[in-house]
Biopython code that builds the backbone (N, CA, C, O; Angstrom):
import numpy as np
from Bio.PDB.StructureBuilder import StructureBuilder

atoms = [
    (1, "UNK", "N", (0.849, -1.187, 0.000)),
    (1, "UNK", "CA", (0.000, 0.000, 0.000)),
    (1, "UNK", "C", (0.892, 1.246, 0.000)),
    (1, "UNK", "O", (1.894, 1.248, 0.714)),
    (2, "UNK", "N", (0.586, 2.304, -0.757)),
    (2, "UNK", "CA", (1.667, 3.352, -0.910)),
    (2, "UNK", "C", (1.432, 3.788, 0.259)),
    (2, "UNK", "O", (0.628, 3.396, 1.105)),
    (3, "UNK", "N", (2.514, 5.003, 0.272)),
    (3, "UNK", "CA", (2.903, 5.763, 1.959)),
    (3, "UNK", "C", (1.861, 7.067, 1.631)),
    (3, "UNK", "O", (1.213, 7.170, 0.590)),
    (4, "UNK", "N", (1.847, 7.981, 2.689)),
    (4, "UNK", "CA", (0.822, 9.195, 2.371)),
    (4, "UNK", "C", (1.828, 10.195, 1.989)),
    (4, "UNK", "O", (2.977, 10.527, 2.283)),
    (5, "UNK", "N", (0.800, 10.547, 1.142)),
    (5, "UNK", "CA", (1.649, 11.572, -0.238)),
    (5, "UNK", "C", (2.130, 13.146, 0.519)),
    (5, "UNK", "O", (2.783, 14.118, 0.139)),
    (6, "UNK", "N", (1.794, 12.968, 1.103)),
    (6, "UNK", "CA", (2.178, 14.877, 2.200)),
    (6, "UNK", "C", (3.878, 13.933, 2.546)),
    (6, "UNK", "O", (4.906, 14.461, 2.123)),
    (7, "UNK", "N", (3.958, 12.663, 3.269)),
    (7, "UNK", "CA", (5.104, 12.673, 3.499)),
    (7, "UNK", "C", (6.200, 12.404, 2.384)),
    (7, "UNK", "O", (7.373, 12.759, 2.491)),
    (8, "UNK", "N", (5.702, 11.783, 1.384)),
    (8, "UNK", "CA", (6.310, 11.486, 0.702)),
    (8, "UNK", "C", (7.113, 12.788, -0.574)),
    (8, "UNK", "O", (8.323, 12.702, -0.787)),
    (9, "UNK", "N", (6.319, 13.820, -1.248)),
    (9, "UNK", "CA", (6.284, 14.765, -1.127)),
    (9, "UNK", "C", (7.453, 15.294, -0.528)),
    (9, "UNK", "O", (8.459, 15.636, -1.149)),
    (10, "UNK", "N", (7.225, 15.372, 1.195)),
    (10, "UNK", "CA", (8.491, 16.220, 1.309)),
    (10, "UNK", "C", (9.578, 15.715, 1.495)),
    (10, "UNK", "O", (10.613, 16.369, 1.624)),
    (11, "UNK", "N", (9.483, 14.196, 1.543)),
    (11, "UNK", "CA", (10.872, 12.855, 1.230)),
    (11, "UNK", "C", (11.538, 13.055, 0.045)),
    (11, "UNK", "O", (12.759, 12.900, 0.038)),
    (12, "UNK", "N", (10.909, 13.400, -1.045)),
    (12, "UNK", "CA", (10.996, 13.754, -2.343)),
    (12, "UNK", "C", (12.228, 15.006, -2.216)),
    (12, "UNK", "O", (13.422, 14.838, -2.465)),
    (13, "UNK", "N", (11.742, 15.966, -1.874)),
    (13, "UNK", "CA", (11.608, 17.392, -1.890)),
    (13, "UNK", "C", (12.923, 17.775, -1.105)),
    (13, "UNK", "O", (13.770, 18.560, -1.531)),
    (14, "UNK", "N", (12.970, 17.134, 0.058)),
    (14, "UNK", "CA", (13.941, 16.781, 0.979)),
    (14, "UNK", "C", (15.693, 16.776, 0.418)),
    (14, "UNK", "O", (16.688, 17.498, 0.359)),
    (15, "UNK", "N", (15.190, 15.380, 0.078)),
    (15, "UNK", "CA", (16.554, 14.147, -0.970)),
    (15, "UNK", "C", (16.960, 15.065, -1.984)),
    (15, "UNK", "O", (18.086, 15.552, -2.095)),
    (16, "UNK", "N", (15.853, 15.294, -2.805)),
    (16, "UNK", "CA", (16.359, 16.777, -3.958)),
    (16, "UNK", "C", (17.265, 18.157, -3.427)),
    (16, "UNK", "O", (18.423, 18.474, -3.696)),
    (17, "UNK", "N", (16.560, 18.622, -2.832)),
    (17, "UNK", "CA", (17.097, 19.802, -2.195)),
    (17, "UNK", "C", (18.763, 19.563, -1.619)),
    (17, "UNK", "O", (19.697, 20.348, -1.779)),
    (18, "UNK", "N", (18.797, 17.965, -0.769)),
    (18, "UNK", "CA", (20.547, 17.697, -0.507)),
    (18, "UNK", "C", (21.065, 17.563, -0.790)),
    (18, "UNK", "O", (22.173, 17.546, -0.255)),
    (19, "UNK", "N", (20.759, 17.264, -2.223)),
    (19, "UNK", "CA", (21.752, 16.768, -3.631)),
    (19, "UNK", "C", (21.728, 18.303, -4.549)),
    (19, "UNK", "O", (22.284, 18.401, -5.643)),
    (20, "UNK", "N", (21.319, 18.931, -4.183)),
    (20, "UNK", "CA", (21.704, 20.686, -4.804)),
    (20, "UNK", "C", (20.181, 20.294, -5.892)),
    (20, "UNK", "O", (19.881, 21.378, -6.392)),
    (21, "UNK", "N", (19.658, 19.723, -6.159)),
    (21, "UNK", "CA", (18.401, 20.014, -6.833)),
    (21, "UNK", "C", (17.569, 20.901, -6.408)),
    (21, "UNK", "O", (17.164, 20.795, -5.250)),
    (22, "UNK", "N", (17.150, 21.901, -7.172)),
    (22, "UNK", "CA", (15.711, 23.260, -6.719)),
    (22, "UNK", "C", (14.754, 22.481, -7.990)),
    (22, "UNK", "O", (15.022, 22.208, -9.160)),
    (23, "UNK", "N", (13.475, 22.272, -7.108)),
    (23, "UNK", "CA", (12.364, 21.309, -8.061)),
    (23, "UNK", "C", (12.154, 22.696, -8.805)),
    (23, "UNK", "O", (12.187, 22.751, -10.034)),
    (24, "UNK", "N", (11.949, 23.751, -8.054)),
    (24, "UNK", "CA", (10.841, 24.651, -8.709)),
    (24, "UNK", "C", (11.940, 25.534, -9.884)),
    (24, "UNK", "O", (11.231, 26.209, -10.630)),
    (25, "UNK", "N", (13.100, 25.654, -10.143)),
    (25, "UNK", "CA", (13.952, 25.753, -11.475)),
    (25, "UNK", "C", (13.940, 25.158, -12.186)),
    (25, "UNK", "O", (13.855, 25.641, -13.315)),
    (26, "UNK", "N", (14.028, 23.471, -12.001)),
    (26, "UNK", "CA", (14.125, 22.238, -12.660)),
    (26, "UNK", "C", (12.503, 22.103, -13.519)),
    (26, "UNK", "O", (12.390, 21.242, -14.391)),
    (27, "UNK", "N", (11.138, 23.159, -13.128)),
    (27, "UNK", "CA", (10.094, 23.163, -13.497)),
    (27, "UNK", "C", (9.874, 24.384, -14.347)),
    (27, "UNK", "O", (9.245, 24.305, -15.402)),
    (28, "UNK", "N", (10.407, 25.564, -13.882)),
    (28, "UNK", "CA", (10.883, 26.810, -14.916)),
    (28, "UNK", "C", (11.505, 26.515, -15.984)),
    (28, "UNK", "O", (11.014, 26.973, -17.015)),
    (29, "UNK", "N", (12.679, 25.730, -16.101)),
    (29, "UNK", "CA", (13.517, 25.429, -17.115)),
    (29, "UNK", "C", (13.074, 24.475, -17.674)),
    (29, "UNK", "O", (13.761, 23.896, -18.515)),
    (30, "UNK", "N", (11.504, 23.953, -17.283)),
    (30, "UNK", "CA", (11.139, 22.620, -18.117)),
    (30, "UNK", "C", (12.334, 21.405, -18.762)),
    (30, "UNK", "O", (12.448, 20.984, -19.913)),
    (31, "UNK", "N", (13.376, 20.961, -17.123)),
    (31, "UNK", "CA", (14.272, 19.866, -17.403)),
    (31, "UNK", "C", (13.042, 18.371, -16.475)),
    (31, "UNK", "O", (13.161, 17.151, -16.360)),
    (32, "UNK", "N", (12.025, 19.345, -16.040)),
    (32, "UNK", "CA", (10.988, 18.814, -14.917)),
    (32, "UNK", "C", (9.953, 18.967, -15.452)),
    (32, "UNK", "O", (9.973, 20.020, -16.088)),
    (33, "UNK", "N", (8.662, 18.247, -15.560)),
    (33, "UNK", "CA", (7.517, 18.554, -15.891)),
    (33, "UNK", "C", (6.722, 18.333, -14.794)),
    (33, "UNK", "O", (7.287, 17.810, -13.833)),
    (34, "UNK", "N", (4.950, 18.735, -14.637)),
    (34, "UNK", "CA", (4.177, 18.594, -13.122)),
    (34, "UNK", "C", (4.038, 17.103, -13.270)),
    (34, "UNK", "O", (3.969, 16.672, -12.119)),
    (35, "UNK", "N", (3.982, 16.348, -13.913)),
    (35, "UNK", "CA", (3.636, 14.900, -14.025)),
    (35, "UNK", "C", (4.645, 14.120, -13.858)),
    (35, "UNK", "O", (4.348, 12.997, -13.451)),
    (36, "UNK", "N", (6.008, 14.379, -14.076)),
    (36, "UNK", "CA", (7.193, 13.906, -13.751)),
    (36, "UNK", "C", (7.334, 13.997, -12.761)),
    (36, "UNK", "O", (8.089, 13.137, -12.306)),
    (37, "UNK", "N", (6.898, 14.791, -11.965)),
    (37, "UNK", "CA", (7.179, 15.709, -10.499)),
    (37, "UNK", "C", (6.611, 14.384, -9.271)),
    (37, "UNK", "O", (7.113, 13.622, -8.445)),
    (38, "UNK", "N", (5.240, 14.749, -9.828)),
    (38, "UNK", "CA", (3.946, 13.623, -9.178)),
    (38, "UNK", "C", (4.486, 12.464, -9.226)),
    (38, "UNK", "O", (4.366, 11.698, -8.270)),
    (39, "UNK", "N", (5.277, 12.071, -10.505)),
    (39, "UNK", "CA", (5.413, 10.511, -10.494)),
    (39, "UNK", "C", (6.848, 10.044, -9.420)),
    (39, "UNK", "O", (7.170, 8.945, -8.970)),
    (40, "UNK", "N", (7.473, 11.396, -9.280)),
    (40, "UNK", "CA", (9.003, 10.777, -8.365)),
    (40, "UNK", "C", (8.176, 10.828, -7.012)),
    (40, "UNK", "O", (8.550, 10.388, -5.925)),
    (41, "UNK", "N", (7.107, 11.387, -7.269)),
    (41, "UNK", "CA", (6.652, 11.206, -5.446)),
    (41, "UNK", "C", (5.847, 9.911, -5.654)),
    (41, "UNK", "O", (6.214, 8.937, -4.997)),
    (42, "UNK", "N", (5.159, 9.820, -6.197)),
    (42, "UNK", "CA", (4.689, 8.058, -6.548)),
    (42, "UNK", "C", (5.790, 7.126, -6.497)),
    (42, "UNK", "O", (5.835, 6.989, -5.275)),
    (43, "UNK", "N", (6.632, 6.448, -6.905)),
    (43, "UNK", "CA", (8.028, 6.334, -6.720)),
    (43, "UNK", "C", (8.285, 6.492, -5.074)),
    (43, "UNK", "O", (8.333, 5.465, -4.398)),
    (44, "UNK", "N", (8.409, 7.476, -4.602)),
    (44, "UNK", "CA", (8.493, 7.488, -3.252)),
    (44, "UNK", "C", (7.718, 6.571, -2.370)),
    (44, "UNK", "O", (7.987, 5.688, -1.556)),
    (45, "UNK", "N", (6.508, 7.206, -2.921)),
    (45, "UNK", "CA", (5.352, 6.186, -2.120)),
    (45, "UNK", "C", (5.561, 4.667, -2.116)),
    (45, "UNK", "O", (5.071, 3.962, -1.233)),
    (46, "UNK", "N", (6.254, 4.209, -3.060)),
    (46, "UNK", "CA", (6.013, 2.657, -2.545)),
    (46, "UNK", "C", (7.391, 2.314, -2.153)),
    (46, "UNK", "O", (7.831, 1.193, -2.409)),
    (47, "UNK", "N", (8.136, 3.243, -1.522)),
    (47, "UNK", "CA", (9.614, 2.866, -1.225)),
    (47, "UNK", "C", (9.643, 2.096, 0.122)),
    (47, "UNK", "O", (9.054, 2.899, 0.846)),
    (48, "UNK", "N", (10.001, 0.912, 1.000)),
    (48, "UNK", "CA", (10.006, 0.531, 1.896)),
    (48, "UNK", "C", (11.349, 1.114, 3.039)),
    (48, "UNK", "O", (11.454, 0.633, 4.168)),
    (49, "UNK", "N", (12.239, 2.134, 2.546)),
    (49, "UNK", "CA", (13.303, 2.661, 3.063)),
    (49, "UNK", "C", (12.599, 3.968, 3.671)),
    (49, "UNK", "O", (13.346, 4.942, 3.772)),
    (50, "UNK", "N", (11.583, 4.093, 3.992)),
    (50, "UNK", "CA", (11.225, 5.304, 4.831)),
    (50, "UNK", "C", (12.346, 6.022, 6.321)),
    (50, "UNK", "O", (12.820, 7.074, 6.748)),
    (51, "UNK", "N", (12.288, 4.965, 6.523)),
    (51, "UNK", "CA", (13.219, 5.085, 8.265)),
    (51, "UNK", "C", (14.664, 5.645, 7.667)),
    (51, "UNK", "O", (15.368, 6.606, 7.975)),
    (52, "UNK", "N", (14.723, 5.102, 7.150)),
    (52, "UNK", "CA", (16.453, 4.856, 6.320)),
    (52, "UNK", "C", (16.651, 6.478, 5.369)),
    (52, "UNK", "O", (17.683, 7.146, 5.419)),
    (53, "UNK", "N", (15.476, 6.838, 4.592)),
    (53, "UNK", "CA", (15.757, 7.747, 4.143)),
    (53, "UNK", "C", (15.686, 9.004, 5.255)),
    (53, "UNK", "O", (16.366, 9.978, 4.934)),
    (54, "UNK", "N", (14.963, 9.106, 6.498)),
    (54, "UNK", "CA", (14.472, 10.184, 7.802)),
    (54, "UNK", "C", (16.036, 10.295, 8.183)),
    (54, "UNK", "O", (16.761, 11.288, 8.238)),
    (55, "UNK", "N", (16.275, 9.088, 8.399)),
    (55, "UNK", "CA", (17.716, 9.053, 8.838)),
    (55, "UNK", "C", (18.781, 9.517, 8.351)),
    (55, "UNK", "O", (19.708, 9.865, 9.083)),
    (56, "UNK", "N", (18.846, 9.628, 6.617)),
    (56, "UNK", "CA", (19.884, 9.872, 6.037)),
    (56, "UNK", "C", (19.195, 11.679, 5.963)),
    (56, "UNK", "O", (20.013, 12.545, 6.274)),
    (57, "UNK", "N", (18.586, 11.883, 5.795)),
    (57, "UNK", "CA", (17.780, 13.155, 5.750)),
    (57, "UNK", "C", (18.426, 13.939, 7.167)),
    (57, "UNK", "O", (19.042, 15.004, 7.145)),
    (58, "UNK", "N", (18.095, 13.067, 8.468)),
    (58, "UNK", "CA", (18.701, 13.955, 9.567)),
    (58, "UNK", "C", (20.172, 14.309, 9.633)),
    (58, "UNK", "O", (20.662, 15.177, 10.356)),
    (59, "UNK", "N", (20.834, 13.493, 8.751)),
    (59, "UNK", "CA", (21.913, 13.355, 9.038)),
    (59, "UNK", "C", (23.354, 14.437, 8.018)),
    (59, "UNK", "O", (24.565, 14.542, 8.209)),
    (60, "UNK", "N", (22.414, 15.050, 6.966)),
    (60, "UNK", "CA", (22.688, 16.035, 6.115)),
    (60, "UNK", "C", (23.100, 17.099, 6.682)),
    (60, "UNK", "O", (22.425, 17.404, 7.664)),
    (61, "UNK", "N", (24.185, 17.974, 6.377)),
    (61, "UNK", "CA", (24.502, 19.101, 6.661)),
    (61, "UNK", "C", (23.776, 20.440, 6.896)),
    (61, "UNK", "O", (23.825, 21.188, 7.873)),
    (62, "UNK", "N", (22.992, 20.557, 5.581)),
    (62, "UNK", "CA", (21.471, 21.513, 5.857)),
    (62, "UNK", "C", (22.310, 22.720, 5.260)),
    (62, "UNK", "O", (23.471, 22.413, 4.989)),
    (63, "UNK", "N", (21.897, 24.211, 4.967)),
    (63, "UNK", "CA", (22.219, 24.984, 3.735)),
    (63, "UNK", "C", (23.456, 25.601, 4.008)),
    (63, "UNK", "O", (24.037, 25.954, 5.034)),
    (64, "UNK", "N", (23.767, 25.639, 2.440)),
    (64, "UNK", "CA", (25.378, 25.720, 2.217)),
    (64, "UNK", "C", (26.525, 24.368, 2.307)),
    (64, "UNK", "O", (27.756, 24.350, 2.292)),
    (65, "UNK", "N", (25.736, 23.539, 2.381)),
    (65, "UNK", "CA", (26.618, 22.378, 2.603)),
    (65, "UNK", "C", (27.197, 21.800, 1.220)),
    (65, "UNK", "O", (26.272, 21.910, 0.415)),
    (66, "UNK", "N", (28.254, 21.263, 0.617)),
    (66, "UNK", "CA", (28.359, 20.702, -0.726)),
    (66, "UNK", "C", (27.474, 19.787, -0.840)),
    (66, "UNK", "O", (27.358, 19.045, 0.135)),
    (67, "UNK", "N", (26.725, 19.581, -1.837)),
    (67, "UNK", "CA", (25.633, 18.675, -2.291)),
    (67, "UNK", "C", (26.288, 17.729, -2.220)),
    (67, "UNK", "O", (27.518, 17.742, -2.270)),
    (68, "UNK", "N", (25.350, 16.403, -2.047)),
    (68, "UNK", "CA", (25.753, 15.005, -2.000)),
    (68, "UNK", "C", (25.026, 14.161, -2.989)),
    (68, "UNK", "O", (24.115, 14.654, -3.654)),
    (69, "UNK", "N", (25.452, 12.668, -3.148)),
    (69, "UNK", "CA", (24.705, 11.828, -4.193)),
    (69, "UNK", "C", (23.112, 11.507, -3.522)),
    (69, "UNK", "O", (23.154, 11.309, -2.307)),
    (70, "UNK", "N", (22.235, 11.458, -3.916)),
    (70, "UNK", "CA", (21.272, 10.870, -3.338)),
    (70, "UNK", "C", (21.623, 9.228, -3.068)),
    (70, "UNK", "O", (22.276, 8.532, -3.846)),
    (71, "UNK", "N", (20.820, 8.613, -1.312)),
    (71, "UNK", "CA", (21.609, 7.376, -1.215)),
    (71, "UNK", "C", (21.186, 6.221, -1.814)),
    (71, "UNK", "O", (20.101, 6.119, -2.388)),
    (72, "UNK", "N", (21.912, 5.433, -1.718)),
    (72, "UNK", "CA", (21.917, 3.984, -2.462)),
    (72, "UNK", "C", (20.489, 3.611, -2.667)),
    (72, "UNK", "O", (20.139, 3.249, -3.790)),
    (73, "UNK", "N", (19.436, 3.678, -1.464)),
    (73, "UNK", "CA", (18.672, 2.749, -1.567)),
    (73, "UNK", "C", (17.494, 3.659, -1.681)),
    (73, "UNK", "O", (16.363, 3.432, -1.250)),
    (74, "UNK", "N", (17.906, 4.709, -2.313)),
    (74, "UNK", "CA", (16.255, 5.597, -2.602)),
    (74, "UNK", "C", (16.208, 5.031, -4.388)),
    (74, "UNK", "O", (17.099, 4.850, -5.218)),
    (75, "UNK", "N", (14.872, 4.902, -4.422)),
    (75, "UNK", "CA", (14.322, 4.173, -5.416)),
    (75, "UNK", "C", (14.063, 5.468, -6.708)),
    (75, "UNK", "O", (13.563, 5.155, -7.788)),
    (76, "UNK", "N", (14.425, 6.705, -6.438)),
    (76, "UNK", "CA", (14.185, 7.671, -6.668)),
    (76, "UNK", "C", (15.579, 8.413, -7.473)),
    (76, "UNK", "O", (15.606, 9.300, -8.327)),
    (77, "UNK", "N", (16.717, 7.628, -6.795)),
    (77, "UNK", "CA", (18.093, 8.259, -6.570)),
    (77, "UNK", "C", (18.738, 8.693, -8.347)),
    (77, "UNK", "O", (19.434, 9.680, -8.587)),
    (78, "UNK", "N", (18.290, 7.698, -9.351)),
    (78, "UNK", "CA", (19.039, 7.605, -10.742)),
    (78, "UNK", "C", (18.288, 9.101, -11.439)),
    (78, "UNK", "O", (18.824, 9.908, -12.200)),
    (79, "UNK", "N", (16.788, 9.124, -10.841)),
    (79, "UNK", "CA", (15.703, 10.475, -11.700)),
    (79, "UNK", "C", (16.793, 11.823, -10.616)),
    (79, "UNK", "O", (17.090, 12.880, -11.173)),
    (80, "UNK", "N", (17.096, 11.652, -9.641)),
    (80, "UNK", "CA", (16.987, 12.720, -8.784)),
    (80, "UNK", "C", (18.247, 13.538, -9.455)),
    (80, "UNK", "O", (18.347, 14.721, -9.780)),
    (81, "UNK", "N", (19.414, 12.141, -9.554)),
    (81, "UNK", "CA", (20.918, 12.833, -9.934)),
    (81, "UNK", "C", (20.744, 13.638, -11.257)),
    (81, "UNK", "O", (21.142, 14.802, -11.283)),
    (82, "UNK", "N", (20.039, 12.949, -12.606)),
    (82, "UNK", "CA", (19.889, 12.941, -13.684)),
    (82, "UNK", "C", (19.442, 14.522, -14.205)),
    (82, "UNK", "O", (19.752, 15.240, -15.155)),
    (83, "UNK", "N", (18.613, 14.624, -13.124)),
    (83, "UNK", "CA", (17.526, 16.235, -12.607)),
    (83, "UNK", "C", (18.317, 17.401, -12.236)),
    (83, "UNK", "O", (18.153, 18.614, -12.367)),
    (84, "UNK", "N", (19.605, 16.352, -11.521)),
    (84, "UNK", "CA", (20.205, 18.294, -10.575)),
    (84, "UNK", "C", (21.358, 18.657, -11.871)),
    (84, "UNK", "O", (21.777, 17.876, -12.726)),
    (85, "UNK", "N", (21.591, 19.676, -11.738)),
    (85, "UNK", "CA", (22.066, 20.732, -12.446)),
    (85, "UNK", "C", (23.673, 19.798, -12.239)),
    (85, "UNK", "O", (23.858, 18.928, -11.389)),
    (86, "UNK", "N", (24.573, 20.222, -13.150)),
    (86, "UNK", "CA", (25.874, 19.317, -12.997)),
    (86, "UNK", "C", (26.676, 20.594, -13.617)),
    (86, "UNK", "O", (27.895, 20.536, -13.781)),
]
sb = StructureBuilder()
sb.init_structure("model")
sb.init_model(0)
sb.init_chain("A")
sb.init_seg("    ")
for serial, (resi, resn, name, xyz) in enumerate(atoms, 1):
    if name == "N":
        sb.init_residue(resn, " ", resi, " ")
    sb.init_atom(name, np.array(xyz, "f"), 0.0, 1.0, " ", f" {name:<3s}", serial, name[0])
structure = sb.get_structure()
């Protein structure tokens, strides 16, 4: 059963943001579309690494920090890198 989309959403949003991704540029510059958007949080939703991602989430530097890879076991991780600006 998927996870609820408010958390997932900001699991999404989260993971992006630590890896130097800004969704809402990546949606200006149309490298992002709203349906692409929806679907990495769908994607999220059926990830069983919830705990694992809170964890790697707490464990981030927070702003100004050098961006990092998104981790191994986000199901999300290959769209997320592909997305941030290089």
């Amino acid at each position: 059963m998927p996870g609820d989309s408010d958390l997932h959403f900001w699991l999404t949003r989260s993971v992006g943001r630590s890896i130097g991704l800004n969704f809402t540029r990546a949606l200006k510059e149309g490298r992002l579309s709203p349906d692409q958007y929806r679907d990495l949080v769908d994607v999220c939703r059926t990830c069983p690494h919830v705990d694992s991602c809170q964890r790697w989430l707490g464990g981030q530097s927070g702003c100004g920090a050098a961006p990092v890879r998104a981790p191994g076991f986000c199901r999300n991780a290959h769209a997320l890198e592909a997305l941030r600006p290089h």
